[in-house]
N, C-alpha and C positions, 0 to 999 in steps of 0.2 A: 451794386455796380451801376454804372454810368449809360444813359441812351448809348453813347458812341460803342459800348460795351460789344465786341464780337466774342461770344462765346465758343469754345469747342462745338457742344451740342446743345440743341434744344427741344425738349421733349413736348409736347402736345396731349396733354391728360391726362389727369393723376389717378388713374386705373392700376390693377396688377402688376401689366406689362410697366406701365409709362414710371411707375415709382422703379420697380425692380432695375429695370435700364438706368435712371436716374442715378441710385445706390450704387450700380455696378462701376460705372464712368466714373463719379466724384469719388468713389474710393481711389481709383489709379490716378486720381489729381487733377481730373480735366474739368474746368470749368462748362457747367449746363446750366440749365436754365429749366423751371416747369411752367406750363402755363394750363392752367385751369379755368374751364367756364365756370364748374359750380361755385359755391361757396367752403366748398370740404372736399374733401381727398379720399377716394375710393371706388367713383365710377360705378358697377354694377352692386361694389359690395357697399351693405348701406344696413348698417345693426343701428335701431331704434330705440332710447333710450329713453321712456316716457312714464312717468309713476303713474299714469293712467294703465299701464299695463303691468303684468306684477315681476316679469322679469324682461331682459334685453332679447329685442323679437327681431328677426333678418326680414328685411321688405325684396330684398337682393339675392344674393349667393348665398347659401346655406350649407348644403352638402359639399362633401367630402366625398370621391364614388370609387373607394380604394385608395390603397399606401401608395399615393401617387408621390414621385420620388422628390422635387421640388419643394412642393408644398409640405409635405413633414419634414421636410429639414429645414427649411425657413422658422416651423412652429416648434422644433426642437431646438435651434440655434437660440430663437427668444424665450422660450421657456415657457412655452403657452400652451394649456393642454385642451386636451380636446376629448372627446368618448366615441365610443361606437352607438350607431345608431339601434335603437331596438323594436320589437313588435314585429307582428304578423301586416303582412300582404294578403289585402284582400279584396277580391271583383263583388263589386254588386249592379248586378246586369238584373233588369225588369223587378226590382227590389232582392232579389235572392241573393245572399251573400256566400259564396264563393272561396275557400280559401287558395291564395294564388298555389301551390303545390299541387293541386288537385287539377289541372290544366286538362283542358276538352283534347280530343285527338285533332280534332280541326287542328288548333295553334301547334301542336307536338306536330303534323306532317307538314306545315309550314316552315319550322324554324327547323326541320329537317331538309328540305327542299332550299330552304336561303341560305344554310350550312354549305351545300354544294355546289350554289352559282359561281358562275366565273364571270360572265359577260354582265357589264353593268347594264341600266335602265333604271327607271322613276319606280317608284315603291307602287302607284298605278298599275304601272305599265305590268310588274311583276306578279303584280293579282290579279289584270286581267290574262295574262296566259299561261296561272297555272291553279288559278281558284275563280275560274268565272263565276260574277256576282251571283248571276239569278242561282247559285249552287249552294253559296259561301256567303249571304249577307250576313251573317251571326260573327264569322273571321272578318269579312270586309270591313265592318264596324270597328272591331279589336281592334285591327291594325293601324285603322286611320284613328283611332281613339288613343291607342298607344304613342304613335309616329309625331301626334300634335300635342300629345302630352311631356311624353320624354325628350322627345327633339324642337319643338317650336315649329316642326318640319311639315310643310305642303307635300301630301303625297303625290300631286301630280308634277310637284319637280323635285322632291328629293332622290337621292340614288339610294339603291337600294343596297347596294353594295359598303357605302359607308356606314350601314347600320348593323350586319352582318355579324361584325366580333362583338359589337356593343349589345344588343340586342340579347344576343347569345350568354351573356354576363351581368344580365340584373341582378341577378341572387348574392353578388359577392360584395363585404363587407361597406358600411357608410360611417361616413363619421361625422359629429358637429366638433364647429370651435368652443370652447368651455366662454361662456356671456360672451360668445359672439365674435364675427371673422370680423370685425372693424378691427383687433387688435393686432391683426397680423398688417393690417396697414397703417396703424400704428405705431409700430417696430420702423417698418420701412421708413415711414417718414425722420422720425426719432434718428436712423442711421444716417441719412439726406443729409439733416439739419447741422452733424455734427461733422459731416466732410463740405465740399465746394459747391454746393448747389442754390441755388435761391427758387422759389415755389411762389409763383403770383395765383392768387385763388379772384373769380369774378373775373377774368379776364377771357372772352370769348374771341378763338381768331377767327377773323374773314376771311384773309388773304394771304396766299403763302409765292412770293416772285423766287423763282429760282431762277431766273437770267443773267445774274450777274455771279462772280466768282464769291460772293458773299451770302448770302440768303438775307431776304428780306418778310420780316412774318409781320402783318397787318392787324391789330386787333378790336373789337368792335367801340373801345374808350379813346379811340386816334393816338394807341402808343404802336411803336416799331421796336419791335426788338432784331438782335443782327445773328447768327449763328453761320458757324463753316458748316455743320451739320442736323438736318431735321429728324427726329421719328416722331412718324404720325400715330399714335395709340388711340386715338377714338373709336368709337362703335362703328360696326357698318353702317345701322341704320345715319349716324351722321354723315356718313362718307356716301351712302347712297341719295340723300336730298340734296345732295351738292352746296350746302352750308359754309363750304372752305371752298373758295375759288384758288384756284392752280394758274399761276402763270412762270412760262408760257401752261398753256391748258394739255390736263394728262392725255395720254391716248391711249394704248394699251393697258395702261392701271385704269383708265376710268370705265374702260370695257368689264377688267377683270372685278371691278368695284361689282357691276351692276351683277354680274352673273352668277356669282355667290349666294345662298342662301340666308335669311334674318329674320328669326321668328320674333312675331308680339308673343306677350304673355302680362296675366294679371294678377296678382297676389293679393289674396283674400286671408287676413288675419284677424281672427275673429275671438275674443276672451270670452269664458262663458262664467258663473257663477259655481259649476257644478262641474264634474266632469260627466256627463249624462252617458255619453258612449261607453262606458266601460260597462253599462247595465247589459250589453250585446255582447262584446268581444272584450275580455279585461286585458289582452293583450294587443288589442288595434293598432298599428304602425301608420302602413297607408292603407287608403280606400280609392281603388279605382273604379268609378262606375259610368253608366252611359245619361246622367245629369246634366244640366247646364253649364254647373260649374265642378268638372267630373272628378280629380281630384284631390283628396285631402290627405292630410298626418297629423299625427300628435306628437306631442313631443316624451321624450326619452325619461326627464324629469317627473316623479311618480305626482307631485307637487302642481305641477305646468297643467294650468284651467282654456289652454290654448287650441284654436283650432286652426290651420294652416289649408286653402282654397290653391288651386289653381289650374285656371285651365290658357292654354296655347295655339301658338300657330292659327290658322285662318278664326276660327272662331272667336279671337283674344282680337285679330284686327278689326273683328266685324263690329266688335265692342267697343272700338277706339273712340268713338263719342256720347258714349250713354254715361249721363252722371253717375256717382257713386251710389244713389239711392236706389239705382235699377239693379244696380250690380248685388248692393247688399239682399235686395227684394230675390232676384235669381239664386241666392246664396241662401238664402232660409227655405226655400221653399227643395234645395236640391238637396239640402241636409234633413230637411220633415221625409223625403221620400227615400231617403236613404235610412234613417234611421227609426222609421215609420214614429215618426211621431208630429203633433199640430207644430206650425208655424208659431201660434199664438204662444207656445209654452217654451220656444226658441228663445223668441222676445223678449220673454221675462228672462231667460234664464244671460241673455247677453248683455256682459259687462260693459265693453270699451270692444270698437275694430278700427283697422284702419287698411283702405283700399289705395294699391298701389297700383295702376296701370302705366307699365314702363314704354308703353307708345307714348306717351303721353309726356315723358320725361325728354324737355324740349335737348339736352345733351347728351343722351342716350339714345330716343326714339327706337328701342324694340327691347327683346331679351335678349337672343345669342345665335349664334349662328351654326348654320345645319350647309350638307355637301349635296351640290346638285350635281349636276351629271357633268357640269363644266368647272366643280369646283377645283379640282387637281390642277388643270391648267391654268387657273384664274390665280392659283395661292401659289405654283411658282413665278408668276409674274408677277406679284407682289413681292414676294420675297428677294426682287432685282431694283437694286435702287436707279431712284428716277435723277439719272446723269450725277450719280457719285455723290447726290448732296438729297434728297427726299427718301428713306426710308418709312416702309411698313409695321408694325407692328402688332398684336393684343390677337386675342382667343382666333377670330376669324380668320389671321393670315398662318396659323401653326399646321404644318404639315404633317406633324407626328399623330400619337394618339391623343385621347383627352378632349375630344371635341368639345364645343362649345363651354368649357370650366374652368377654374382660377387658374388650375394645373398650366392650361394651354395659355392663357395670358400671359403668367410668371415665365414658362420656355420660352416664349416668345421674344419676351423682351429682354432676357438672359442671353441668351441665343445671339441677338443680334448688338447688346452693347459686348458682349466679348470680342465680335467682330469688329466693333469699331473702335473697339480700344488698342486693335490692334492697327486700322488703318489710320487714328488719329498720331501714333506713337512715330509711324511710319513716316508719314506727312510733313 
C-alpha cells in the first residue's frame, strides 16, 4: 500500500500480543499494518538456531506454566507439539542440596499466613510484620531469592497479594514447545501473511500524533504511516524510557506507565561436553540456590548437554553493564559451588554459551512485568483507550491471570482486537 494509505489499524510490535491482534483483524478483512523495530518477529520469544549448539536453545520465553487455555489451542490449531516438563526441584542453600518437597516449616508458616491475607502490601512490607528479619533471615532470603527469581519482582514494591495464588502453585505441570516457541510465531505470522496485513520489520517508531481525526505514526527512517486505529504492544520497559513520544502528551497512561512493575533478567545458556550433573541428582530439573547466578535447569531431552542460568529482578539490573565475560566468570564459579566441583574442569568441560541480558535489548529493555501495589489501577487505565484511537496492549496491561507470560500477551491482544473489530465494523 501507498504512503497516503489510511489503514483500519495499526499495530506497533510483532510480540504475542501485537501478531495475535494483527491475525484476529485481517481475518474479519480490515486492513492493518505491523511495524517492527527488530529485524524478526517475536519480541520476548526469541529460539536460537545456531549449529554451534547442538539443538534449538530459547534466549526468551520458554516455559509453558500450565494448560493455559490460549496458548494450547493456538499450538493445537497448528499442530505443534510440545511435552511436559521433567525433573526434580531442588534448593541448594550454603552447598546442601535440598529436595524442594522436603520444605522447612519456616516457608510451610509463611505460605500458610499469605494463604489468609486479605489486605494488600509490598512482599517487604509483608515480612516485616509477620517474620521480622532479625527472627527469619533464612525465609527472608527464600523469599526475596524466590520473588526476583520467579517474578523479576522488587520486594520492596511488589504486592504481595499478587503472588498469593501463584506462589501457591509451583508444583503444577510445565511444558516446552517441541524445537522451540519461535514456531508458534511462526504460525501467526504464516496466518498474517496470507489475510490483509502488511509487516515492516527495522522500522522503529518515535512518534505517535493523535490530534487529528487520523493518526499519524512517525518512524525513526522519516516514513509516516496513517491508521484510524493504534495498539501499542511494546514492553513496558520501552514505554517506561519514553522512547515513543505521545502527542498530544499521555497523562493518566503515562502515570499508569510508570507505576507498574518491570523486572530485568539474564539468561545464561551454557553447552557442556558432558552432562556432569547428573553424577549428583540423575533426575535434576531446576536448581534453586542462594549463588550469583541462583538459578538453573536442564533440559527434558535425555540427549540435551545444556545448562540454562538465570537470575532476576534488582540483581539482573545491577548487572546491566558488566560485559559477558563477568557474567560467564560469575557463572562458573556459582555452578563449581553448587556442584562442588573446580571452575578449571567447568572450562574444559564447556562447549559453546551464549549470554542474553534483556536490559540490554535496546526494543525490549527488561524481562516482564510484576504487580505493585498500584498495579490494578494502573492496568485498568490502560485498558481505556486514549480518545478512541491509542490502545494498550501485551503481558503487562492483562488483567486476568497468567502474569507476566505468552498466555497474558496472546489474551491480551485477543481481547482487545475482538473489541475492535467490533468498533471498526460499527464505524
Amino acid at each position: 500500500m501507498n504512503s497516503e494509505t489510511i489503514y483500519d489499524c495499526l499495530v506497533i510490535g510483532a510480540g504475542a500480543a501485537g501478531l495475535i491482534a494483527m491475525r484476529n483483524l485481517s481475518d474479519a478483512g480490515k486492513t492493518v499494518c505491523m511495524l517492527e523495530a527488530a529485524g524478526i518477529a517475536g519480541g520476548r520469544i526469541v529460539t536460537i538456531r545456531d549449529n554451534r549448539f547442538n539443538e534449538p536453545v530459547e534466549a526468551g520465553a520458554e516455559f509453558i506454566h500450565g494448560k493455559l487455555p490460549l496458548t494450547m489451542k493456538l499450538l493445537d490449531e497448528a499442530n505443534i507439539a510440545y511435552q511436559e516438563v521433567t525433573g526434580n526441584m531442588i534448593r541448594v542453600q550454603n552447598g546442601e542440596w535440598q529436595e524442594e518437597i522436603e520444605e522447612d516449616d519456616q516457608w510451610e508458616n509463611f505460605m500458610q499466613k499469605l494463604g489468609g491475607l486479605k489486605t494488600d502490601m509490598t512482599i517487604s512490607q509483608f515480612l516485616e510484620k509477620y517474620f521480622p528479619l532479625n527472627e527469619n533471615a533464612n525465609l527472608f532470603k527464600k523469599v526475596k531469592n524466590f520473588a526476583e527469581g520467579f517474578d523479576l519482582a522488587d520486594i520492596n514494591k511488589a504486592s504481595i497479594l499478587s503472588v498469593q495464588k501463584e506462589w501457591a502453585q509451583t508444583n503444577e505441570q510445565q511444558f516446552r514447545v517441541t524445537d522451540g516457541y519461535i514456531k508458534l510465531v511462526k504460525y501467526l505470522l504464516d496466518k498474517i501473511k496470507s489475510g490483509n496485513g502488511d509487516i515492516h520489520y527495522n522500522t522503529c517508531v518515535e512518534k505517535i500524533d493523535y490530534s487529528n481525526e487520523v493518526v499519524n505514526i512517525y518512524t525513526r527512517d522519516n516514513k509516516i504511516f496513517k491508521a484510524k486505529k493504534v495498539i501499542v504492544t511494546v514492553s513496558s520497559g520501552v514505554l517506561k524510557s519514553g522512547d515513543i513520544e505521545f502527542i498530544p502528551s499521555l497523562q493518566q497512561h503515562a502515570d499508569a506507565i510508570q507505576k507498574h512493575g518491570f523486572g530485568s533478567v539474564i539468561k545464561v545458556l551454557m553447552q557442556f561436553k558432558t552432562r556432569f550433573w547428573k553424577k549428583d541428582n540423575a533426575d535434576t530439573g531446576f536448581l534453586l540456590s542462594d549463588e550469583k547466578i541462583p538459578t538453573w535447569w536442564t533440559q527434558s531431552d535425555e540427549k540435551s548437554k545444556l545448562l540454562t542460568g538465570w537470575v532476576g529482578g534488582p540483581p539482573a539490573e545491577n548487572e546491566l553493564n558488566k560485559p559477558d565475560e563477568e557474567i560467564l566468570k560469575a557463572s562458573l564459579k556459582s555452578l563449581s559451588s553448587i556442584f562442588k566441583c573446580q571452575e578449571n574442569f567447568l572450562k574444559q568441560q564447556l562447549d559453546h554459551y551464549s549470554i542474553i541480558n534483556w536490559n540490554n535489548q535496546p526494543y525490549i529493555k527488561g524481562g516482564y512485568s510484576y504487580d505493585t501495589l498500584d498495579s490494578s489501577n494502573a492496568k485498568k487505565i490502560l485498558a481505556t483507550p486514549v480518545d478512541d484511537k491509542i490502545y494498550f496492549a501485551g503481558e503487562a496491561t492483562f488483567e486476568g491471570e497468567f502474569r507476566g507470560t505468552v498466555e497474558a500477551a496472546l489474551q491480551s491482544g485477543h481481547l482487545l482486537a475482538m473489541k475492535l473489530r467490533k468498533k471498526l465494523a460499527d464505524s
